[in-house]
C-alpha positions as MATLAB code, in Angstrom:
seq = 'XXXXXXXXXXXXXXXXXXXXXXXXXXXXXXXXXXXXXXXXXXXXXXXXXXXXXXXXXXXXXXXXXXXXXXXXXXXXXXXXXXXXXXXXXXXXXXXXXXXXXXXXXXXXXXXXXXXXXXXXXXXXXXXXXXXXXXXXXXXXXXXXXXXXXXX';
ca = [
     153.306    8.645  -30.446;
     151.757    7.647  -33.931;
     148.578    9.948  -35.102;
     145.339    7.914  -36.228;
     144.746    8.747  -40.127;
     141.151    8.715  -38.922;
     141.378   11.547  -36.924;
     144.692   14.284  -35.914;
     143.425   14.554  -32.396;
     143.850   10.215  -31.515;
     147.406    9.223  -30.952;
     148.599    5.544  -30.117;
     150.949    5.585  -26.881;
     152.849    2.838  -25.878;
     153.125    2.248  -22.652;
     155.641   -0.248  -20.853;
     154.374   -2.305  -17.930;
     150.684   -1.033  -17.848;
     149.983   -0.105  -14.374;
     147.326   -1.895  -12.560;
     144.755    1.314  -12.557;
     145.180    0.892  -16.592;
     144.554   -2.568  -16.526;
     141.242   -2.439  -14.640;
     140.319    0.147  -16.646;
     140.886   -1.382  -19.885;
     139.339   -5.043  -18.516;
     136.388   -3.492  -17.381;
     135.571   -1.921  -20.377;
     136.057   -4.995  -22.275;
     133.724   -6.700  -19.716;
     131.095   -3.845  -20.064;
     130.938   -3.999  -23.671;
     130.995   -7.628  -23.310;
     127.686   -7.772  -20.784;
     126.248   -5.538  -23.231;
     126.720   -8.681  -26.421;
     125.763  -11.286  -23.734;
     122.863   -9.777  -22.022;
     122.452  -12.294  -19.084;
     123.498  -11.170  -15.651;
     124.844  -14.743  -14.394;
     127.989  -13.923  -16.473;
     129.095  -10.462  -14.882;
     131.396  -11.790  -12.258;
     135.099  -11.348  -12.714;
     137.873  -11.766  -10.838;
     141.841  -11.541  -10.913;
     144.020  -14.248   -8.132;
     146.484  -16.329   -8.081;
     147.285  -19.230   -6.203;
     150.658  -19.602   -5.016;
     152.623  -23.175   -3.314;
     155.084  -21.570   -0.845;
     158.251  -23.094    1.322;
     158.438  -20.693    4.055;
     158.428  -17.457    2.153;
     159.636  -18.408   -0.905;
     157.610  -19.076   -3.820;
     158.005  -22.566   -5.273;
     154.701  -22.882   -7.270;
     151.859  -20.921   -8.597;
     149.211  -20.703  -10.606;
     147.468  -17.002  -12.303;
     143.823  -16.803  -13.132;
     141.276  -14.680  -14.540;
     137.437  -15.874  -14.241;
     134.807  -13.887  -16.692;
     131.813  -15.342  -18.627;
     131.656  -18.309  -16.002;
     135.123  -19.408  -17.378;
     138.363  -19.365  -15.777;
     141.764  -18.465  -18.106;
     144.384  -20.467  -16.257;
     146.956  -18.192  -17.427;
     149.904  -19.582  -16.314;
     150.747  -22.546  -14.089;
     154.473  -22.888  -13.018;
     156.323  -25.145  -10.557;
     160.023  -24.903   -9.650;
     162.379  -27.364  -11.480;
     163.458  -28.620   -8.164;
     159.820  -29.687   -7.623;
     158.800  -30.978  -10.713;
     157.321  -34.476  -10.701;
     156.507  -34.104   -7.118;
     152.763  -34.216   -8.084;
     152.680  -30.321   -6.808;
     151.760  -29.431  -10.579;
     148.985  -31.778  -10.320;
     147.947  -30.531   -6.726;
     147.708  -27.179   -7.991;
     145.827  -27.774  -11.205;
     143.068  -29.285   -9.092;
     143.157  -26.557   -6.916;
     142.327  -23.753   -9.360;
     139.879  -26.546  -11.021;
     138.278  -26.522   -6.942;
     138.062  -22.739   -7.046;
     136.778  -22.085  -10.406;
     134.110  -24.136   -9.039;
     133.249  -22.117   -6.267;
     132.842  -19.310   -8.403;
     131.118  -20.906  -10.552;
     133.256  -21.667  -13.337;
     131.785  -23.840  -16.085;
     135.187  -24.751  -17.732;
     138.588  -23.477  -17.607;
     140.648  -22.867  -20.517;
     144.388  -21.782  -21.227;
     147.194  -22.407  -23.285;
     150.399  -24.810  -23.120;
     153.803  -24.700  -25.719;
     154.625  -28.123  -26.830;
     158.249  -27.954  -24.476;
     155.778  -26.737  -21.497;
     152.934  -29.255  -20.343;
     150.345  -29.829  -23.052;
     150.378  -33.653  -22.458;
     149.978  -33.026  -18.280;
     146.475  -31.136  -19.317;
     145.097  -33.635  -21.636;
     145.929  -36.215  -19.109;
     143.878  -34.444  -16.522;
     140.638  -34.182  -19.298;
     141.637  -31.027  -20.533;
     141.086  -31.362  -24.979;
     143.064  -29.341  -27.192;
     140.520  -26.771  -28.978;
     143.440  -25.113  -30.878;
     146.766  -25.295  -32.258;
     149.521  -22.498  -33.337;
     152.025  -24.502  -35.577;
     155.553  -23.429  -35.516;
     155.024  -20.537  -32.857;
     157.437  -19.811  -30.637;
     159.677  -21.718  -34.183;
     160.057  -25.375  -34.033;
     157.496  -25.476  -31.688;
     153.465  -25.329  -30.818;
     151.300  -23.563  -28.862;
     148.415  -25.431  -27.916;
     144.687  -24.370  -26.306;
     143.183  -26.503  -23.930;
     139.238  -26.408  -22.192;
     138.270  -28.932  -19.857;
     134.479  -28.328  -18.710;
     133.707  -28.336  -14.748;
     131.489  -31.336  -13.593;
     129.656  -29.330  -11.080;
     128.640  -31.977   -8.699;
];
């Protein structure tokens, strides 16, 4: 614990593995001050899921997502190695494209390293709005958006 020069009574604690209660807490004061900047109540929906490609039991694919602001952070999207070029990536990237759209996602955004997938986004319409050179090193980190056709 690390005191605040602005003050003896804040501290900084670390915590490892936030637990879900602290997460909520923390996201929906974000989204609370956020509502407060955006000041238009079709944007206060949120929600936390995951969509997951199973064989039997066992998870083979899946896909993490967090929809605030009528935009959906894909923040992760992994398929097995064993399935890979099976078209199940694909499958499941038009899946959480399917749901963002029922709640009424206007674009989904995330992020890809250059040894991950960035080409498989921009080949489904997805355009690279950002770039992290040499992060993790002697790669790139790169941030896609695709906007939702809502028809």
């Amino acid at each position: 614990i690390f005191a605040l020069m602005t003050s003896p009574k804040l501290h900084i604690e670390l915590t490892e593995d936030p637990t879900e209660e602290i997460q909520t807490y923390l996201w929906d004061k974000l989204h609370i001050y956020g509502m407060q900047k955006v000041k238009d109540s079709n944007l206060s929906s949120v929600s936390f899921f995951s969509l997951l490609v199973k064989e039997k039991e066992k998870i083979v694919a899946g896909a993490l997502c967090y929809l605030f602001f009528k935009g959906l952070n894909l923040q992760l999207l992994w398929v097995d190695d064993s399935l890979r070029g099976k078209n199940i990536g694909t499958r499941l990237l038009q899946r959480v494209e399917e749901e963002a759209k029922v709640r009424s996602a206007t674009l989904v955004f995330g992020y890809s390293f250059g040894f991950q997938a960035p080409k498989f986004y921009l080949k489904y319409g997805y355009k690279q709005v950002g770039l992290i050179e040499d992060y993790p090193e002697g790669h790139n980190c790169y941030f896609l958006c695709k906007r939702l056709d809502m028809n």
